[in-house]
C-alpha positions as CSV (number, residue, x, y, z in Angstrom):
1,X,-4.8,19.3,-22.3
2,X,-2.2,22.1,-21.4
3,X,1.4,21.7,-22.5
4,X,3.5,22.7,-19.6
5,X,7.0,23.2,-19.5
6,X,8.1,25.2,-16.0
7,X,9.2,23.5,-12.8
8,X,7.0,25.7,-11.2
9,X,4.1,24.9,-12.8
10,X,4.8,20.7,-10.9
11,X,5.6,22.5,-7.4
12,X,2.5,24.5,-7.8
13,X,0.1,21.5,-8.1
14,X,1.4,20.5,-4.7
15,X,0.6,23.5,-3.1
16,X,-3.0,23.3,-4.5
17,X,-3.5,20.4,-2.8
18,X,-3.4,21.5,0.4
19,X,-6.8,21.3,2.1
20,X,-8.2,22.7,5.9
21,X,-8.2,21.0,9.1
22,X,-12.2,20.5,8.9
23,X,-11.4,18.4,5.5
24,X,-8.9,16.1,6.0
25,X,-10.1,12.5,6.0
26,X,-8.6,9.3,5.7
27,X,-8.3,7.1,2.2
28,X,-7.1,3.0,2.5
29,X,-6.6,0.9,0.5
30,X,-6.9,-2.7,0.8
31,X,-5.3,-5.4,-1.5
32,X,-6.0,-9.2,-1.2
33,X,-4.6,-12.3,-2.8
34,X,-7.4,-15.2,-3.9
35,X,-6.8,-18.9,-3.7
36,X,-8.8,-21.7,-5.3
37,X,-9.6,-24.1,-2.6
38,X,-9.2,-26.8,-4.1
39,X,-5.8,-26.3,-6.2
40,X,-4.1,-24.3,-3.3
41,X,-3.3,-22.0,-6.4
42,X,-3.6,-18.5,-7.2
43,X,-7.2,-17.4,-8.3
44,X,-6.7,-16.9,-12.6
45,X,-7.9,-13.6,-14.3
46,X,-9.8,-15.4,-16.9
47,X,-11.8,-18.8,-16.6
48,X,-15.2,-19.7,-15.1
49,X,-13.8,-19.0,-11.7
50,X,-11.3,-16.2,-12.2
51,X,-11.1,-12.5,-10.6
52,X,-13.1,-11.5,-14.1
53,X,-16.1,-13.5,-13.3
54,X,-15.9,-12.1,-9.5
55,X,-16.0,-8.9,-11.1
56,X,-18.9,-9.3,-13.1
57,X,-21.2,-11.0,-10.4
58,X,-20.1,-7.8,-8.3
59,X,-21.7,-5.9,-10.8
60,X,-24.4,-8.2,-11.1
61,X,-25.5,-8.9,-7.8
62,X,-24.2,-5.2,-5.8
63,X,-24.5,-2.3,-8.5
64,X,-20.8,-2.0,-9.4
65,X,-20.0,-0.2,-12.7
66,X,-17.5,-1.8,-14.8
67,X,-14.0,0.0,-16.1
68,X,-12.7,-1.7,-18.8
69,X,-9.4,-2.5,-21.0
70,X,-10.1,-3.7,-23.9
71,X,-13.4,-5.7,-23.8
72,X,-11.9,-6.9,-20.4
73,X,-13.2,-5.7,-16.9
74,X,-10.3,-4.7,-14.8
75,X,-12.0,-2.8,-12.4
76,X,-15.2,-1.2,-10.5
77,X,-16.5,2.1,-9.4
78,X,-19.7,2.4,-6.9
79,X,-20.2,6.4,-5.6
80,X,-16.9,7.7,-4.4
81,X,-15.0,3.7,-3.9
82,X,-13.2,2.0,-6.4
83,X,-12.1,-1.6,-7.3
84,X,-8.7,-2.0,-8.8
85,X,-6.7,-5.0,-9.7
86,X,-3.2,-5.7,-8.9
87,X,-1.1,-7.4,-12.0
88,X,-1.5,-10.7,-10.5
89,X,-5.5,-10.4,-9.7
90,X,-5.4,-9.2,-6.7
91,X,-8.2,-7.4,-6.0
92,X,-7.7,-4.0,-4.3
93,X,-10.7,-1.9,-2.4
94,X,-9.5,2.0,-2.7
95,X,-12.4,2.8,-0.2
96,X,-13.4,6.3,-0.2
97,X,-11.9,9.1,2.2
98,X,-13.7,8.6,5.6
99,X,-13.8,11.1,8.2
100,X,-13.7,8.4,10.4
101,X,-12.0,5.2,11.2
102,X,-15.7,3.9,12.3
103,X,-16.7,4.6,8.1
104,X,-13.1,3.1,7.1
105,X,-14.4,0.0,9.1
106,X,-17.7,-0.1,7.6
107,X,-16.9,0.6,3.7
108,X,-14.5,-2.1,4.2
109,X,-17.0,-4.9,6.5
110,X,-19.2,-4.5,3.3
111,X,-16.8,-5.1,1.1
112,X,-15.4,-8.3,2.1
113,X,-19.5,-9.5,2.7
114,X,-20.2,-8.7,-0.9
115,X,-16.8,-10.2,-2.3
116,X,-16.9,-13.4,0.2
117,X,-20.6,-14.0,-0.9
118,X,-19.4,-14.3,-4.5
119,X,-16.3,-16.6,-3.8
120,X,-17.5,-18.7,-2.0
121,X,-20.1,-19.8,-4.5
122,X,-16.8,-20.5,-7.0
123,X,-14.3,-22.2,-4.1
124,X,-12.4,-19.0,-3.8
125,X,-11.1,-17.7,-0.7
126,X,-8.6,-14.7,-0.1
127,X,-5.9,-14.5,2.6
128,X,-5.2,-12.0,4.9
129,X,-1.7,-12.5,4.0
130,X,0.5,-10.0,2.2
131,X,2.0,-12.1,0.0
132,X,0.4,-15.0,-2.5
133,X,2.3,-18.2,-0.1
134,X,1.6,-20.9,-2.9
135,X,1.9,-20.2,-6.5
136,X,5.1,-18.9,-8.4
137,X,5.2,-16.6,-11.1
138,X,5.4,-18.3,-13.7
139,X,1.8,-20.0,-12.4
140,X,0.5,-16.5,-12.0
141,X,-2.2,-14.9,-15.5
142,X,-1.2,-11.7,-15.7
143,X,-4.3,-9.1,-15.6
144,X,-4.8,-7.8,-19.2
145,X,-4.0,-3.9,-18.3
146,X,-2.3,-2.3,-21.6
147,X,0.0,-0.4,-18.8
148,X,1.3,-3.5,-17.6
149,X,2.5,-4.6,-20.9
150,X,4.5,-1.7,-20.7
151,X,6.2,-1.7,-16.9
152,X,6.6,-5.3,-17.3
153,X,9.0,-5.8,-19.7
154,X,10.8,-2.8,-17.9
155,X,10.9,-4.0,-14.8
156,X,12.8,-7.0,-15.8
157,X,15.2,-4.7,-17.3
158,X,15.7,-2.7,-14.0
159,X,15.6,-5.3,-11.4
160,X,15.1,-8.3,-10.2
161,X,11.8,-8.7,-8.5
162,X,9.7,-6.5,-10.2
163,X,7.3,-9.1,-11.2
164,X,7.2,-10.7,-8.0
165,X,6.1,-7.1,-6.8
166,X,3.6,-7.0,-9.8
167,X,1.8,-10.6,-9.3
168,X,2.4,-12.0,-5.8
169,X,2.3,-9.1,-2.8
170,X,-0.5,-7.3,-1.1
171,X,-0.5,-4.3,0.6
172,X,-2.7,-1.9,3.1
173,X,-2.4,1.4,2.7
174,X,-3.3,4.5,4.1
175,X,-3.6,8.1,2.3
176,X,-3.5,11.2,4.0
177,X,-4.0,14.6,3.6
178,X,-2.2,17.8,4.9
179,X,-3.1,21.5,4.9
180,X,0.1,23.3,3.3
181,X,3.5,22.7,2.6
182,X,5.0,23.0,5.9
183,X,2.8,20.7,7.5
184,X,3.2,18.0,4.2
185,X,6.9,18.2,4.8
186,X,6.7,17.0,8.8
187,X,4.6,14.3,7.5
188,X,6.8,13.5,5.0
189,X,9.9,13.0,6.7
190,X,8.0,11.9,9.7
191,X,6.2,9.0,7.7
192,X,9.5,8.1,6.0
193,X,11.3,7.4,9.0
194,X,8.7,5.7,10.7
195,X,8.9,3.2,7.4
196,X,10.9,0.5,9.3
197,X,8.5,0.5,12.3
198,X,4.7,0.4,10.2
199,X,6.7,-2.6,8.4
200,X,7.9,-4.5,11.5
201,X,4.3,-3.6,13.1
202,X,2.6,-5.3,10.4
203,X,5.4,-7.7,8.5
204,X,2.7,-10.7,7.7
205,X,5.1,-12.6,4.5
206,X,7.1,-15.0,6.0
207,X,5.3,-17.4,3.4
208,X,5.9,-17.5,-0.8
209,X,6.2,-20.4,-2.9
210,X,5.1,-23.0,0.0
211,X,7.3,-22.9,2.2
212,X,9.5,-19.9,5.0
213,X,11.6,-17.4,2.8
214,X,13.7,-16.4,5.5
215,X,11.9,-12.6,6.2
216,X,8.7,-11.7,8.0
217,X,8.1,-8.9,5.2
218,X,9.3,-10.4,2.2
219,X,6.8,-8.3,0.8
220,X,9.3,-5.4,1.8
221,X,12.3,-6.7,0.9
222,X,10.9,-7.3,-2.8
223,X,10.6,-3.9,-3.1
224,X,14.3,-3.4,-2.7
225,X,14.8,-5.4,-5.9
226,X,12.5,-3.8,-7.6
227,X,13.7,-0.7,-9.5
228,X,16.2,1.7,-7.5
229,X,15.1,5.0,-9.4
230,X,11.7,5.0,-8.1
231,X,11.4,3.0,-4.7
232,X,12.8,2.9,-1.3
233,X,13.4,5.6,1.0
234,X,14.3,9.1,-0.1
235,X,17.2,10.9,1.9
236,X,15.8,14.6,1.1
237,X,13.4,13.6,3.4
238,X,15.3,14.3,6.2
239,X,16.5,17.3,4.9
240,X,15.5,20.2,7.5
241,X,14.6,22.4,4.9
242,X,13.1,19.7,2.4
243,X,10.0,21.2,0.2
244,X,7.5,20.8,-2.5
245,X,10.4,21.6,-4.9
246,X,13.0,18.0,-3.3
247,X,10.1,15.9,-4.6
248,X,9.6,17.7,-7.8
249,X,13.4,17.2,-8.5
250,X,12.8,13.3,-7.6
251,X,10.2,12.9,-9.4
252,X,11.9,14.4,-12.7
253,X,14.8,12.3,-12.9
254,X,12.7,8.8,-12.2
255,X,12.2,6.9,-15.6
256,X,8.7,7.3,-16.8
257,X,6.6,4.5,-18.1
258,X,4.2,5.8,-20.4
259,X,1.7,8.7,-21.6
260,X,-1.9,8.4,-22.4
261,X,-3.3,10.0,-25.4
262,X,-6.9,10.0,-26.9
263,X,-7.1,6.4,-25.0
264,X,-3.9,5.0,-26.4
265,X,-0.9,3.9,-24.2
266,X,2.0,4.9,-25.7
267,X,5.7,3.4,-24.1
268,X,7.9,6.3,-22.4
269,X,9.9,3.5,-20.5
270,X,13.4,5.0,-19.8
271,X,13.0,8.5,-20.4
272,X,13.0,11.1,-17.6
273,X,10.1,13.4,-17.0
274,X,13.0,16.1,-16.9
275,X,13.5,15.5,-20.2
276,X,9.9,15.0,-21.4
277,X,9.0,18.6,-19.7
278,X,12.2,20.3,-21.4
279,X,12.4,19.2,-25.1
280,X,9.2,16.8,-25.4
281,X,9.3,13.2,-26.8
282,X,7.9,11.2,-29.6
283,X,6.2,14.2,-31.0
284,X,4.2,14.6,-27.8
285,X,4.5,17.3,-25.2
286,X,4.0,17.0,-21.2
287,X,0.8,18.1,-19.3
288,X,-0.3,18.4,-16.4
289,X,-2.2,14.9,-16.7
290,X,1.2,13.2,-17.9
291,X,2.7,14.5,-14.4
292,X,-0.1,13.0,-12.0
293,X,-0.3,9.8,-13.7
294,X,3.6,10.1,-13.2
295,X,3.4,10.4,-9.3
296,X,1.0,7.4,-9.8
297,X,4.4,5.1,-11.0
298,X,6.4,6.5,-8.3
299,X,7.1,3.8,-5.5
300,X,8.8,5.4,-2.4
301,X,7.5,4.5,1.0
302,X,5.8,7.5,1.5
303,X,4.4,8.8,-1.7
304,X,2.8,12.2,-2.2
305,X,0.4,13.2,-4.6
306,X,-2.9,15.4,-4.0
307,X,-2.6,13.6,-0.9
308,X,0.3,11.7,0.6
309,X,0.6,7.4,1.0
310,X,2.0,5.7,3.7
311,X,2.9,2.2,1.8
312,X,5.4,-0.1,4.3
313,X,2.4,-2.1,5.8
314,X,2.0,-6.2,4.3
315,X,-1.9,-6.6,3.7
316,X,-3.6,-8.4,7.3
317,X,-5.9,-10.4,8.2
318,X,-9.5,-9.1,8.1
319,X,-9.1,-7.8,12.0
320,X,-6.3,-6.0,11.7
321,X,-7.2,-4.1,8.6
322,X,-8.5,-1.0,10.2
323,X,-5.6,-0.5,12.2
324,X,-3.4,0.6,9.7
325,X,-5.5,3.7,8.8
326,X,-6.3,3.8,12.8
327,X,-2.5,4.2,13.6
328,X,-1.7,6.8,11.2
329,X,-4.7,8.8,11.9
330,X,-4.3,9.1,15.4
331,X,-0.5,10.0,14.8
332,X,-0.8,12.2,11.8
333,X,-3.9,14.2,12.0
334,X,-2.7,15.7,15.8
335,X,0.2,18.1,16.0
336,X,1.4,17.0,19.0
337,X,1.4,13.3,18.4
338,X,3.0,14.2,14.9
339,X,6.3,15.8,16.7
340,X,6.2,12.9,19.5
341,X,6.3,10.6,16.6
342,X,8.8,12.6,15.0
343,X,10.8,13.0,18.6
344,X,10.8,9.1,18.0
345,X,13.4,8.7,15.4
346,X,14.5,12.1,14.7
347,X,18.0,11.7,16.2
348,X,19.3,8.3,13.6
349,X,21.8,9.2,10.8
350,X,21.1,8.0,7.0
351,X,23.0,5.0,7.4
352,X,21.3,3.5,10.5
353,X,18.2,4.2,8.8
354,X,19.2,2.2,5.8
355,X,20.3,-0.2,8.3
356,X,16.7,-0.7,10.4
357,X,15.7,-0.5,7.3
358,X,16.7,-3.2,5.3
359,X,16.6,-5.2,9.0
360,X,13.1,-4.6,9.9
361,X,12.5,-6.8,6.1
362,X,13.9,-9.5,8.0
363,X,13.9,-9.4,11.6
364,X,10.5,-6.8,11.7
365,X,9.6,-6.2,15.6
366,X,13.1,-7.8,16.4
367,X,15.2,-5.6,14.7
368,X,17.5,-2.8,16.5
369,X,18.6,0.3,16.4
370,X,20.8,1.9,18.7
371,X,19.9,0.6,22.4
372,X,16.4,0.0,21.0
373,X,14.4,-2.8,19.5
374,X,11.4,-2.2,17.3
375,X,8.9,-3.6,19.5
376,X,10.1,-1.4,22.2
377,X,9.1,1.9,19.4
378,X,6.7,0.4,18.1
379,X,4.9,0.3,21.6
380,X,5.7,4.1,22.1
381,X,4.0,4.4,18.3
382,X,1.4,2.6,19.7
383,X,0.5,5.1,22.7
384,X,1.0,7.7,20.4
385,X,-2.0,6.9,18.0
386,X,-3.6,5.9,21.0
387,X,-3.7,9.2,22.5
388,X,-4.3,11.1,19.0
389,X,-7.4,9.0,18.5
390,X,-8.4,9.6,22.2
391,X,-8.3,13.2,21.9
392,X,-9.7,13.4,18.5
393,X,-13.1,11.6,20.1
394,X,-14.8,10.5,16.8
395,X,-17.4,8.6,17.9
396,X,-19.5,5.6,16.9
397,X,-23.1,4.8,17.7
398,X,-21.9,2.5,20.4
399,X,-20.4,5.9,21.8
400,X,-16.5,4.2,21.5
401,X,-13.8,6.1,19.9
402,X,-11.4,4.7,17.1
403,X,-9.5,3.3,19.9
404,X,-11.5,0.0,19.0
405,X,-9.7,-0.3,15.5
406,X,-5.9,-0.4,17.4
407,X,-7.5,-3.3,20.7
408,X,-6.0,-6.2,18.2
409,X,-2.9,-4.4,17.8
410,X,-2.3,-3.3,21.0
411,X,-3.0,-7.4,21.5
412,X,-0.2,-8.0,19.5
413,X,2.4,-6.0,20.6
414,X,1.8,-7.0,24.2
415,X,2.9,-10.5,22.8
416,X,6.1,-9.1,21.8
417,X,4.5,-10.2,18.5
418,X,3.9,-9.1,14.5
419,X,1.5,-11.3,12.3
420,X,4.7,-12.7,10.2
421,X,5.9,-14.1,14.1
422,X,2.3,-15.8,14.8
423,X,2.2,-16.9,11.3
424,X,5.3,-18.4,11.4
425,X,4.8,-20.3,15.0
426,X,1.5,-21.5,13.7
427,X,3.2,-22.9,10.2
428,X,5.9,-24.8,12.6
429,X,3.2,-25.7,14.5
430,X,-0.3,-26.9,14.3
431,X,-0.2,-26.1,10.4
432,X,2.6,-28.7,9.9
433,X,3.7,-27.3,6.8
434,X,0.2,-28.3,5.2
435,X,-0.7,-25.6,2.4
436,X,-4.3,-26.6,2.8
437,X,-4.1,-25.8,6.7
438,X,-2.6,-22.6,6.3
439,X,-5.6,-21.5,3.7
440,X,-7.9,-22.3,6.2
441,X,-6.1,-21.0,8.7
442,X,-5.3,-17.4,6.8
443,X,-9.0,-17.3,4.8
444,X,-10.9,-14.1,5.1
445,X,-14.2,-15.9,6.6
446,X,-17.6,-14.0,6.2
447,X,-18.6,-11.0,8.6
């Protein structure tokens, strides 16, 4: 490992990253919360029918290779896909980069077969829900990571919710690539402001610890109360001349958590990366590999790395899945689409964005701004993608376009509706408050 210890050097493995048109392709991924059937409680890590004996009959039964943390297994890898898990045992596809929305689909079809066929056998479901809607915290095994020793005990330091982040939410998520740094930057802001809309779009956590919590993404608002340094939106963003070298000077004043070395975690909570690059710490000296698994801890609601991470969608039901990497394909990977999108919410100052925001947690597809509701942008959004998917004419065997993967939004929105609003007519409803109906209701059922 090379010590660095220049500014430059951190801009420079932005610009690196850039790729060509002809490779961009589309990474999601996919986080779930598991129930036990019969308890109506969250799924342990450890026990004859936790996530870690999930794990192993993955690797038993589908030709999964195990990552593990001491003794434990805490994750998978098969070819270019990976299987993570979430401090409170979610378990997390990060599919590999498709071309395609059609191999998005597939990779994660597959997925929920193999993972289903194993559940089922131990009374587990999982919930295409973006929050866990039963258990509380305290009810919750933490996954036995060594980092999250570490950001643990900090987060409780910084905030308020940073453990209901850690062990109860879900998230879908779509990664993104971009060819230089002017064409990162349109994302960037572009992505950023379109934050409140993906989250009123796809708000699905009007339920934690049994009963309504008053938002459609609560899942959203936690992350407000989570730690301020490292979350939220970024005003740079909008900056018209915002770069490589904003995010670098973001990045270098947020708190790290920790540094690996020779396979030992060692605790950095608190401490800058400015300060780590400038003068060291501990007796240890920054590289490059301590500044990517930095960006890794980051949590703003567009995230850039190698590649760049839209992050403002709850996790969905099984259906509505693809559309979140659908949406932001068709919007993102045309230039024309990009600036309509852009043309979209260009105009708002900082303060009404803070102020859709923070509404959109709440109200999602109700919200305003201006003269305008969400629903009413989120249907222009909608025509958008449409149209950027349309012209980019991937097809599938079928001969269809990834048109298909937006039908069950497009559904929604017609409605006037997000998941959170059907979830929430459906709990006052024919659910009747029941935990066990809403399970049934919510559970991820077999392809």
């Amino acid at each position: 490992m090379f010590v660095i210890s220049k500014k430059e050097e951190l801009e420079e493995f932005f610009h690196s990253s850039g790729k060509p048109r002809h490779q961009w392709r589309v990474g999601t991924e996919y986080e779930k919360v598991g129930i036990e059937r019969r308890s109506a409680r969250a799924v342990p890590y450890s026990g004859p029918r936790g996530v870690e004996t999930i794990l192993n009959a993955l690797i038993e039964e589908y030709n999964w290779e195990p990552q593990e943390d001491e003794g434990h297994v805490i994750g998978l890898m098969r070819g270019k896909a990976q299987v993570h898990l979430e401090p409170g045992g979610q378990i997390e596809l990060s599919g590999e980069p498709c071309e395609t929305i059609h191999c998005t689909h597939a990779e994660f079809t597959q997925h929920i077969r193999e993972l289903l066929e194993v559940a089922e056998r131990l009374n587990v479901v999982f919930l295409g829900l973006g929050i866990q809607p039963v258990s509380s915290l305290e009810e919750i095994e933490w996954v036995p990571k060594k980092r999250y020793r570490i950001m643990a005990p900090y987060m409780q330091r910084v905030g308020t919710m940073g453990h209901r982040m850690m062990k109860q939410t879900a998230t879908v998520q779509a990664n993104i690539d971009y060819k230089d740094e002017s064409d990162a930057m349109a994302k960037f802001r572009t992505a950023m402001g379109l934050s409140p809309l993906i989250t009123a779009i796809f708000a699905n956590s009007p339920i934690s610890d049994g009963e309504l919590n008053g938002y459609k993404s609560f899942r959203e608002h936690i992350w407000t109360g989570t730690d301020r340094d490292r979350c939220g939106l970024l005003p740079f963003a909008f900056s018209p001349d915002v770069s490589f070298a904003h995010y670098v000077e973001y990045a270098l004043d947020v708190p790290m958590y920790l540094i690996i070395r020779d396979g030992n975690y060692i605790d950095f909570t608190g401490i800058p990366f400015r300060h780590f690059l400038t003068h060291g710490y501990k007796g240890h000296y920054a590289t490059m590999e301590d500044w990517e698994l930095h960006l890794t801890t980051l949590f703003p609601e567009v995230r850039i790395k190698r590649y760049m991470e839209v992050r403002s969608a709850d996790s969905q039901p099984p259906e509505l899945m693809p559309a979140l990497p659908a949406l932001i394909k068709g919007v993102f990977y045309d230039s024309d689409c990009l600036q309509a999108a852009w043309d979209l919410i260009k105009g708002w100052s900082w303060d009404e964005r803070m102020e859709v925001y923070q509404s959109s947690h709440r109200h999602a597809l109700a919200a305003r701004i201006r003269r305008f509701s969400l629903l009413d942008l989120a249907k222009e959004l909608f025509q958008i993608a449409w149209e950027g998917l349309r012209r980019q004419g991937a097809l599938n065997g079928n001969g269809e376009d990834e048109t298909i993967y937006l039908k069950p939004l497009r559904d929604l929105l017609s409605q006037g509706k997000s998941p959170a609003d059907i979830l929430v007519e459906k709990w006052e409803g024919e659910l009747e408050h029941d935990i066990k109906k809403l399970i049934e209701y919510s559970a991820y059922k077999l392809p």
